[in-house]
N, C-alpha and C positions, 0 to 999 in steps of 0.2 A: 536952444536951451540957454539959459544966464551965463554970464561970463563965473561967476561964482557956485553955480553947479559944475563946470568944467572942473575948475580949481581943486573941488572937492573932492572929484572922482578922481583926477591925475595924482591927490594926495595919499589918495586911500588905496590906491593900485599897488603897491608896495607889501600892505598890511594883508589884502586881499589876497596876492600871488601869497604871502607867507601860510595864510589859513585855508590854502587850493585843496588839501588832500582833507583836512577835516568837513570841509563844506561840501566837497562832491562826496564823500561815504554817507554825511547827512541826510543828504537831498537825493541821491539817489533814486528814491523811489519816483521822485517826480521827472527825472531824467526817462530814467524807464516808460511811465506812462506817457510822456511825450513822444516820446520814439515809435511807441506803438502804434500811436495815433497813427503816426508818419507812415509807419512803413518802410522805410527807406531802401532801397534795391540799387546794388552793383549800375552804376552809369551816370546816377541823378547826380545834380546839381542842387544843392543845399543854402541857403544864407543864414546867417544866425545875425541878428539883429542885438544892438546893445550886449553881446557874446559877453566880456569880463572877462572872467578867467577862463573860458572856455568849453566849461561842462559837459555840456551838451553837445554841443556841435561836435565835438572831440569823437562823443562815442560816436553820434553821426557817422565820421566821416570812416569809421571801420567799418562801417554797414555798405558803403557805396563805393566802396572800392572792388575790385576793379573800375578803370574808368571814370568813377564819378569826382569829382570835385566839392571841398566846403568853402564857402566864402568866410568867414569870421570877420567879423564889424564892430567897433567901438568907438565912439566920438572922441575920446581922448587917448592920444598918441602913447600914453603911460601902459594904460590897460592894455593896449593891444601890443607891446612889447614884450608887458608880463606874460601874457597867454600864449605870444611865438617862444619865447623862450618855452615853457610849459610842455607846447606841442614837441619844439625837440627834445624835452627830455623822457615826452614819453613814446616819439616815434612815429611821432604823425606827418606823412611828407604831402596829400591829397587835399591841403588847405592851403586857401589865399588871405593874408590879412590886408583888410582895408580900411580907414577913417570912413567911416560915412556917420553922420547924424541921423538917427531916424525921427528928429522934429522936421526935418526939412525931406521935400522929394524924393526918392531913392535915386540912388545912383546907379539904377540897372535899368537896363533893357525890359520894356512891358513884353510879359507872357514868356519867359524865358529863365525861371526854372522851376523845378519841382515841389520845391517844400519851401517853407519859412519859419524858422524858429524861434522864440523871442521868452524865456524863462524872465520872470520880475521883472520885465521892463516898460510894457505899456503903460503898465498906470504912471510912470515914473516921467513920460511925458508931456510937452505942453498938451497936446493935442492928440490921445494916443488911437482915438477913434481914425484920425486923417490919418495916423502911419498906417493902418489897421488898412488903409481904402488905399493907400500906395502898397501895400503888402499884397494888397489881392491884386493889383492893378498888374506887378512884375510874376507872376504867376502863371504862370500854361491854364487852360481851362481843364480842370479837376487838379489841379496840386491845392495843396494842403498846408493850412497853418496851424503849428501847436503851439500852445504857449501858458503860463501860471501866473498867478496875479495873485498876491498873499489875502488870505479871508483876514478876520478883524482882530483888532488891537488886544481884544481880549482872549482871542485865539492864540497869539502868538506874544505871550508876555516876555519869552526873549530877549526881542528886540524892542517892546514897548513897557516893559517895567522900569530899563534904564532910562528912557526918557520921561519919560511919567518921574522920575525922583529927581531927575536934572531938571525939572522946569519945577516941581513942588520945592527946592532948594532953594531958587531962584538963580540956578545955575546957566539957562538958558531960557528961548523965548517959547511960549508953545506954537505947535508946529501951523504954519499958516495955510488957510484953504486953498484946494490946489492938486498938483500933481504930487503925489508922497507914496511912501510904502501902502497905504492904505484904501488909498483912494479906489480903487474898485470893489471895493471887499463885499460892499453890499451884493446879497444874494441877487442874483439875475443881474446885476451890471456887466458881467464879463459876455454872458450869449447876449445884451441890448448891444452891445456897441460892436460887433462881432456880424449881428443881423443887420446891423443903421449901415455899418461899412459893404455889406453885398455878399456875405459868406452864405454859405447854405448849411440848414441843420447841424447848427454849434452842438456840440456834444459838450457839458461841461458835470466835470466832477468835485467834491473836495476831497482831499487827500489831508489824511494826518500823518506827519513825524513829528521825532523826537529829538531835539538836539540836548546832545550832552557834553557836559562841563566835568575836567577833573575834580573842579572844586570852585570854589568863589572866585578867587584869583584868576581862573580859567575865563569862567565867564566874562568879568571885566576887561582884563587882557581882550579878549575876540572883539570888545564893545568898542572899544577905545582904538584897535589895530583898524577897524571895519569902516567907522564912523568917524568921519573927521569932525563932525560938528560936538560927537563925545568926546574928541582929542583936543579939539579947541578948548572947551567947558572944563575938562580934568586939567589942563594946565593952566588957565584962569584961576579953579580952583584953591583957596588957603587950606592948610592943616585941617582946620576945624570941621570944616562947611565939605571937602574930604571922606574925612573921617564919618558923617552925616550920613553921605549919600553911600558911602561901602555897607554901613550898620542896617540901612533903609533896604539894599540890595540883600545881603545874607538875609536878611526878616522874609523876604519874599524868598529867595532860593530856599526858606527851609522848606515851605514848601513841598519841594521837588527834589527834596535832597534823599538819595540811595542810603541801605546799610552802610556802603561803604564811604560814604561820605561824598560821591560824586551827586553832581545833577541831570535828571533827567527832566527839559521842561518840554511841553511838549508846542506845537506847530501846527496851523493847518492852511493849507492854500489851495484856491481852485487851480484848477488843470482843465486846459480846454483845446479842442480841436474842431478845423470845420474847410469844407470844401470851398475853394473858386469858382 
């Protein structure tokens, strides 16, 4: 992955540990159905690919204990700081953290563990079909990978209304063809590249949440703490041009705006699972 996607994630690791306990009550539901997939049983061995804050593998790894082990994986050394810490504050002693990249080979042993976990992070690769064929590769024959890949721009205006007003500003570039938030969204791209890599009978769903904002302020804050490329662009930013892109955002949050003045916008991403 570019030396400048590094940068951006070691930046935003910070922002990320701060919004850990709003994001995982959020998401939730998607944690859940991943785990179900999984199964996960007292003994197995786990890896969580591109982990972050650790969501998921977290609850994982209370499922496998006794006995079992989580690996937790991040390409940047920040990320995976933030999530050890996380893990001891919430108690979790049955995990290992490790750097590995998932653009390049795994760094595990083929056919030797259980599951493989990996929330938003394939499409966010160069190549995330090849991690997909190294995921099944380090796998026992019948372990299992789950993993979600957000559906489209227009699903989840969240995260795609702030940059839709950042690039109509001319506050930033639009986003170039490639690996992004997006990229798999198209219906049937998550079980094609799932099948191209050698899985057996993907199962895939979408899933809708709802993420919510105390208020405007809330929302932008999350944008800007989450996104370094929106932290860049807001301190770029003059007064005016500002003031612009807040007024273009409230116009969209009304929206989605509660009696009580909070936002509910709403989310949906596929969720999928499938055998080695």
């Amino acid at each position: 992955m570019a030396l400048d996607s590094r940068d951006r994630w070691a930046r935003a690791a910070a922002g990320w540990s701060e919004r850990a306990d709003w994001f995982r009550a959020a998401t939730m539901p998607v944690s859940a159905w991943m785990l179900d997939a999984l199964a996960p049983q007292p003994g197995h061995t786990i890896l969580e690919l591109a982990a972050g804050i650790g969501d998921v593998g977290f609850l994982a790894a209370e499922l496998i204990a006794p006995g079992g082990e989580l690996i937790s994986t991040d390409f940047v050394p920040e990320m995976l700081t933030a999530a050890q810490r996380r893990a001891e504050r919430l108690g979790i002693e049955n995990v290992r953290f490790r750097q590995m990249d998932a653009n390049l080979p795994l760094d595990q042993p083929a056919a030797s563990l259980d599951a493989v976990l990996c929330r938003w992070g394939y499409m966010l690769l160069d190549d995330g079909e090849a991690a997909l064929q190294e995921t099944r590769r380090v796998l026992r024959p019948g372990g299992r990978v789950a993993l979600a890949a957000w559906a489209g721009a227009d699903e989840n205006r969240w995260s795609s209304a702030p940059t839709r007003v950042f690039v109509e500003q001319g506050a930033v570039e639009p986003t170039p063809p490639g690996p992004s938030q997006f990229a798999w969204a198209a219906e049937g791209a998550v079980a094609g590249h799932m099948e191209a890599a050698g899985f057996i009978d993907p199962e895939v769903e979408s899933l809708d949440l709802v993420f919510r904002f105390a208020d405007l302020d809330e929302w932008w804050a999350h944008v800007i703490k989450t996104s370094t490329r929106a932290a860049d662009a807001n301190d770029a930013m003059d007064f005016a041009t500002r003031s612009d892109v807040l007024a273009a955002l409230d116009e969209i949050g009304s929206e989605f705006e509660q009696p009580d003045g909070s936002l509910a916008i709403p989310a949906r991403t596929w969720v999928a699972a499938a055998t080695a």
